[in-house]
C-alpha angles and dihedrals in degrees: 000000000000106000082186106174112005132212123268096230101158089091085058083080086073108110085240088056089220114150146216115195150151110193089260109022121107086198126141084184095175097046103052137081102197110188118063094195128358112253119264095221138036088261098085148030092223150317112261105201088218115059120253088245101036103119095032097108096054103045108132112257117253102261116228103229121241107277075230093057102039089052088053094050092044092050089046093057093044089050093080093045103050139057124248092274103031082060095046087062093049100049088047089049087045094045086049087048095054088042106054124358102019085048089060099041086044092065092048094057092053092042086052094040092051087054087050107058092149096072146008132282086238105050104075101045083045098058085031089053097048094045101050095054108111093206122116107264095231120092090356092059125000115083125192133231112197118203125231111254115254104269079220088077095190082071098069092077104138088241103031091046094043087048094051088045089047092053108037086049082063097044082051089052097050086045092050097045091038087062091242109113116109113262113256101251133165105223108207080174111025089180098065095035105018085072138114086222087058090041092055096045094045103060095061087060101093115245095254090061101031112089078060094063090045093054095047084076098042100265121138110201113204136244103258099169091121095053095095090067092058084089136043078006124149133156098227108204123233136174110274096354127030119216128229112233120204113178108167090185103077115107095175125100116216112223130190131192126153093007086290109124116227129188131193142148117270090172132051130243084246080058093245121132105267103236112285105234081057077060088044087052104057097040089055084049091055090045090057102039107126081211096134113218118283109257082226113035110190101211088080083080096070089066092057130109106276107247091042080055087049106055090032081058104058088043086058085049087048094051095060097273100112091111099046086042084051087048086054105048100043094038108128089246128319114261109206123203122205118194084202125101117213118256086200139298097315091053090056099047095059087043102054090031108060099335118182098316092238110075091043125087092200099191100060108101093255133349122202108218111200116183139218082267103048094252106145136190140173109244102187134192103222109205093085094047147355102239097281104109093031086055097047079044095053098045092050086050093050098048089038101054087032095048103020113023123169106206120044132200101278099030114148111241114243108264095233132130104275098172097059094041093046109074112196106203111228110201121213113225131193116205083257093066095036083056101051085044087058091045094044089042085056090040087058108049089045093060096046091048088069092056120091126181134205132165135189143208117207106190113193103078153353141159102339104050092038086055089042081057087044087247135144101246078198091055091047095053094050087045099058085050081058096056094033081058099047097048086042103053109359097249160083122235139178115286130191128204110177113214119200111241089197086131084087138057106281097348125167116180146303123212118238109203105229094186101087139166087250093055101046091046087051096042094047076054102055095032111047095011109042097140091041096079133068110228086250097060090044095048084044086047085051094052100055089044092061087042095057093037093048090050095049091055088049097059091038084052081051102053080251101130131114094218093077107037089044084056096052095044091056086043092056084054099048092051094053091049097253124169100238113251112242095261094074084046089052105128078219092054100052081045098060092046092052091083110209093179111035114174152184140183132205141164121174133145098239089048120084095175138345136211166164147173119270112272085224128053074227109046141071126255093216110188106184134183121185111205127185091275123010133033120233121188123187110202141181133189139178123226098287091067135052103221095184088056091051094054099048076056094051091053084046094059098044087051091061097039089054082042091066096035081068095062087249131125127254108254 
């Protein structure tokens, strides 16, 4: 059930129902102008007028949908995936379940959500249901970002790149805890609310009424409610259910190279940012430390199955390794050094994605991995957030260290005393924990042996020709995984693409079901029967293909989805103690929710690709991103699937789509 990244829906409330997503970002990017002045000092990356909180308060509640409405939109997913009688006993099981015990359940979920106004009635089973899986949280979990390189490309330099990052992640967390950061707004009409006149009006509207007077000129503020876990931030496991840590007080970086863990402070004890080419200093100190590789590097750890962590972990404590533990957790992020250069994308992605196991501490919030060759890139543990803070995070980084940096190529490193303000932690090991280091490190390169990547270009055609046409460039690229699926393998399964609902207070995500009657009536089309339909019938099968897709993203966007609601509804049972009505027991509904194709989009300046490991030992991980003109996907599988084939299916299909749209026959 890994929702790893999650779709950016809240631009589907565009009238052209195009969208921009990650399968966990609220982030209209190219409609946004964050800063409102630039900061005076080196503290901050700017001064937004209205404070970073300020509509908090009155951002709408997340509605719970009609139990009516959330059976019709169930049934209408399943309907593409069963035969005529496995979807008659569906529908009957479905019909039982709205009549009798959903109705019930139903009741309860509003009746809770009414006495919890503070927050939403997904928010709790959500965080609940990502800290209580036992699996490792790498591959399964934890998704990766990687940055664009500088287009100054001197600055990519390991040291110079990792000191600027260091530094402007620190500018980013004095503006955030300042207040200053701008809010986190969608703009539908940036030049009504995207302006320094509404900034300054709006201020003055007190935080119970302002995200009304936001939305009087068309502006959406976001949800920003997980933005406190970005920092100091670290998923402790514990047997049956992980906690999430928050220290702020922590002023100190970790820093990992080698395997060998470092620790120094990156902020001063007056909570200002200590001078970057001190920073400089000690990160060229730790590049250059002789220190070899620890034969058993405790960061491995960190990949193995959560209750084996757990009890590995107070064993650690135990040993005499509480304070470095307590390093670890409160530390501001985890830096992580690779002494390895990139051979091209592929290469990345399994680096940023998973790496060696040794030189990662998978449980801080996020970690920023920066190689021999100054490629970086955002790995993220996903219980605390969906990608919406990390995003917002990422795209600040990458305009502050491209547009401001602080250290230059050349710059002379500060002449302090590294070696006595680095700490390296030396952990003390029994032969008990060398032994389950050794175990988790097998574990581990067992699991990513089994991961392949591929990734594809194609080249004809993108955005701007798909919206010429009034088509969802979203819905087309979903569309062409539809019929690559189908050529490849001869049928439809169940797809997820997860939607932020960070349009509401303490929203996650909702699912939009991409596999559709309309697409599998299009892609059967395209794929057995290309010399059977006129052009006409294949550009009208496209359209309604982008019309129900669009819809389907505007009520997900809108809270407005049956996956959600269908999961807390089975969570209020199981926490009574309920028996689960058939419905939940259904072999249709566990096949819905065992996601084959399970997918995210995302375009942003600061991002060059996206990815994660497939949710299934059977399914793809598809990680998409539509640009003006061309169309890139990013995609893993395990051994049950060919990746590389898919793809070349995928390319197939887009061929054929951008054929029609043409006006030519299908050969």
């Amino acid at each position: 059930m890994a929702s790893l990244l999650s779709v950016q829906c809240i631009s589907s409330l565009r009238k052209s129902g195009s969208v921009i997503n990650l399968r966990t970002v609220a982030l209209g990017v190219n409609k946004r102008n964050y800063s409102s002045k630039k900061a005076s000092s080196t503290e901050y990356l700017h001064e937004s007028v209205v404070p970073s909180m300020h509509y908090q308060k009155s951002l709408p509640r997340l509605p719970i949908p009609k139990l009516e409405d959330t059976i019709r939109r169930y049934l209408a997913a399943q309907r593409p995936l069963l035969d005529d009688d496995q979807f008659r006993a569906t529908e009957k099981l479905a019909q039982d379940f709205q009549s009798s015990v959903g109705k019930q359940l139903h009741e309860e979920l509003i009746a809770q959500d009414k006495n919890n106004k503070h927050t939403s009635y997904i928010s709790g089973p959500w965080f609940d249901m990502y800290l209580s899986a036992r699996d490792s949280v790498v591959l399964n979990f934890n998704p990766f970002m990687s940055f664009n390189p500088d287009p100054q490309t001197q600055y990519n330099d390991q040291l110079v790149r990792a000191t600027n990052m260091v530094c402007s992640a620190v500018r980013f967390m004095k503006t955030l805890r300042a207040g200053l950061l701008e809010p986190e707004v969608f703009h539908l009409n940036p030049a009504k609310s995207d302006t320094d006149g509404f900034k300054k009006l709006i201020r003055w509207v007190p935080s119970s009424l302002s995200w009304y007077g936001a939305y009087m000129v068309n502006a959406y503020p976001l949800d920003m409610s997980q933005y406190f876990r970005l920092f100091n931030s670290t998923r402790i496991p514990k047997r049956g259910r992980d906690e999430l840590f928050t220290d702020e007080k922590g002023r100190h970086l970790l820093v990992m190279r080698k395997g060998n863990i470092y620790a120094f402070d990156i902020v001063d004890r007056d909570g200002n940012l200590v001078k970057p080419a001190e920073i400089q200093s000690h990160l060229k100190y730790i590049l250059s430390d002789p220190t070899p590789a620890p034969a058993f590097p405790v960061g491995v750890l960190t990949s193995e199955n959560r209750d084996v962590w757990a009890g590995l972990r107070d064993k650690l404590s135990a040993a005499g390794n509480a304070e470095n533990l307590q390093l670890v957790d409160s530390a501001l992020f985890c830096l992580c050094l690779d002494d390895e250069s990139m051979r091209d994308h592929i290469h990345i992605s399994h680096n940023m994605l998973h790496g060696d196991g040794c030189n990662r501490w998978y449980d801080k919030s996020f970690s920023i991995i920066l190689t021999k060759d100054g490629q970086a890139a955002i790995n993220f543990e996903h219980s605390w957030g969906d990608g919406v803070a990390v995003l917002r995070f990422q795209n600040e980084i990458f305009k502050d260290t491209t547009e401001q940096p602080l250290v230059h190529p050349g710059s002379a490193a500060a002449a302090v005393d590294s070696a006595s303000a680095v700490h390296r932690l030396q952990f003390k090991l029994d032969s008990e924990l060398e032994a389950g280091i050794k175990k988790a490190k097998e574990n581990f390169d067992s699991a990513v042996s089994k991961l392949t990547i591929d990734a594809m270009e194609f080249k004809r055609g993108g955005k701007e020709q798909l919206k010429k046409s009034k088509l969802s460039p979203d819905a087309i690229s979903q569309l062409a995984f539809q019929m690559g699926f189908l050529r490849q393998y001869g049928e439809t399964v169940a797809t997820y693409e997860s939607c932020s609902t960070a349009a509401f207070k303490h929203g996650r995500t909702e699912t939009i079901r991409p596999a559709t009657i309309h697409t599998k009536q299009c892609s059967h089309a395209f794929v057995c029967q290309p010399g059977q339909h006129s052009v006409e019938q294949l550009r009208g099968m496209l359209n309604e293909c982008s019309k129900y897709h669009g819809q389907l993203t505007k009520e997900a966007a809108m809270g407005q989805g049956f996956d959600r609601h269908l999961f807390a509804l089975r969570y209020l049972a199981n926490s009574k103690g309920q028996a689960l009505h058939s419905l939940y027991t259904d072999p249709a509904y566990a096949a819905i929710n065992h996601n084959i194709l399970s997918t995210s989009t995302l375009t942003s300046p600061a991002v060059s690709l996206g990815g994660f490991a497939p949710v299934v030992p059977d399914g793809f991980g598809v990680g998409y991103g539509v640009h003006d003109d061309w169309i890139g996907c990013n995609v893993s599988s395990y051994p049950a699937r060919n990746v590389h084939e898919f793809l070349q299916c995928v390319h197939k299909s887009l061929e054929d789509i951008f054929t029609v749209l043409e006006g030519k026959p299908l050969s």
